[in-house]
C-alpha positions as CSV (number, residue, x, y, z in Angstrom):
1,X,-2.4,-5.4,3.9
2,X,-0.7,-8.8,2.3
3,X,0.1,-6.5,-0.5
4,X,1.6,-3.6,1.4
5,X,3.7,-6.5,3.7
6,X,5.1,-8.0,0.8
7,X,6.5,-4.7,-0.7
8,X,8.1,-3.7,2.5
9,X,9.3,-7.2,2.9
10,X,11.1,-6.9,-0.6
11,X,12.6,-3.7,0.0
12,X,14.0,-4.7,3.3
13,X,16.2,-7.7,1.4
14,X,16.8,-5.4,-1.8
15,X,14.5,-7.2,-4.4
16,X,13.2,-3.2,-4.8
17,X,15.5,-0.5,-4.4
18,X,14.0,2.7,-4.1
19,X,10.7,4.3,-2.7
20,X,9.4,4.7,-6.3
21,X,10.0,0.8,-6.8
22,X,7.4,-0.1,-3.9
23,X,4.8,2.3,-5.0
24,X,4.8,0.7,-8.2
25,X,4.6,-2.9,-6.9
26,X,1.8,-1.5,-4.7
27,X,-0.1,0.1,-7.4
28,X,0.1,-2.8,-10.2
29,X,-0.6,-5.2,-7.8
30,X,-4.4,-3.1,-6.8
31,X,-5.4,-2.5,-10.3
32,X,-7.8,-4.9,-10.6
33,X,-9.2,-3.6,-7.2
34,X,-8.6,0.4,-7.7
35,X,-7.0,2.9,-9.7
36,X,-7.5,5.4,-6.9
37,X,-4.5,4.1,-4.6
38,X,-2.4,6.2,-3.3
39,X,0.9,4.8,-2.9
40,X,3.3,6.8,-0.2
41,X,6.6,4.7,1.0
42,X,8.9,6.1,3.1
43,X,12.5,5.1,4.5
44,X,13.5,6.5,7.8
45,X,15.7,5.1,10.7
46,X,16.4,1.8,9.4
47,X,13.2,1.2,8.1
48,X,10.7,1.0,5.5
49,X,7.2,2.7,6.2
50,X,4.8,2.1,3.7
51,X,0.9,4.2,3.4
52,X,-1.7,3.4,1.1
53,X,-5.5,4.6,0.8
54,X,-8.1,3.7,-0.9
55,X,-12.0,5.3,-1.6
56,X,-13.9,2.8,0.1
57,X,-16.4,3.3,-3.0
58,X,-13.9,1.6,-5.2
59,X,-14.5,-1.9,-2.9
60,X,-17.4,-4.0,-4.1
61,X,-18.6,-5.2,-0.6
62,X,-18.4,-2.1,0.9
63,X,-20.7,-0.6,-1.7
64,X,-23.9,-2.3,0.0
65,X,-22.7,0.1,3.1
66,X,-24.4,3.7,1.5
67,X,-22.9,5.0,4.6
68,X,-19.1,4.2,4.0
69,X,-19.0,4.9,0.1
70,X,-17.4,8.2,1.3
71,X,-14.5,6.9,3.2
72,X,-11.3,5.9,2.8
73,X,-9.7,2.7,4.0
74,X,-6.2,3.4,5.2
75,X,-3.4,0.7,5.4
76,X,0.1,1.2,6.9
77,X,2.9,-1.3,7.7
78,X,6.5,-0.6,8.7
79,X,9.5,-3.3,8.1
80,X,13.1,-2.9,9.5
81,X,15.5,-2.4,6.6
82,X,17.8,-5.8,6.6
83,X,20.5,-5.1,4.0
């Protein structure tokens, strides 16, 4: 979630530019969690919406769960555009 904030956060003062900027921060900064993330940032109505999911297999806790190694973990946040 921290990761997904901080994105939106940075797009919404113009450190990243473009969609394809926050996916990238997104995805570099879970790839010593996943490689599996998908990445989808959005910009709509003055501001930025940002989804990500991820296999719940690929997180080591949830592992010792058999019954959630089939899930996927959704996170979404949404920050108003400031510049």
């Amino acid at each position: 979630m921290r990761v997904v904030q901080d994105a939106n956060r940075s797009y919404s003062v113009g450190r990243l530019t473009t969609e394809a900027q926050v996916n990238t921060f997104i995805q570099t900064a879970l790839v010593n969690i996943t490689d599996s993330a998908v990445v989808t940032a959005t910009e709509g109505n003055g501001s930025i919406r940002t989804l990500v999911t991820v296999p719940t297999n690929d997180l080591a806790a949830i592992g010792f769960i058999s019954a959630l190694t089939s899930a996927t973990l959704a996170v979404q946040s949404e920050h108003i555009v400031e510049y």
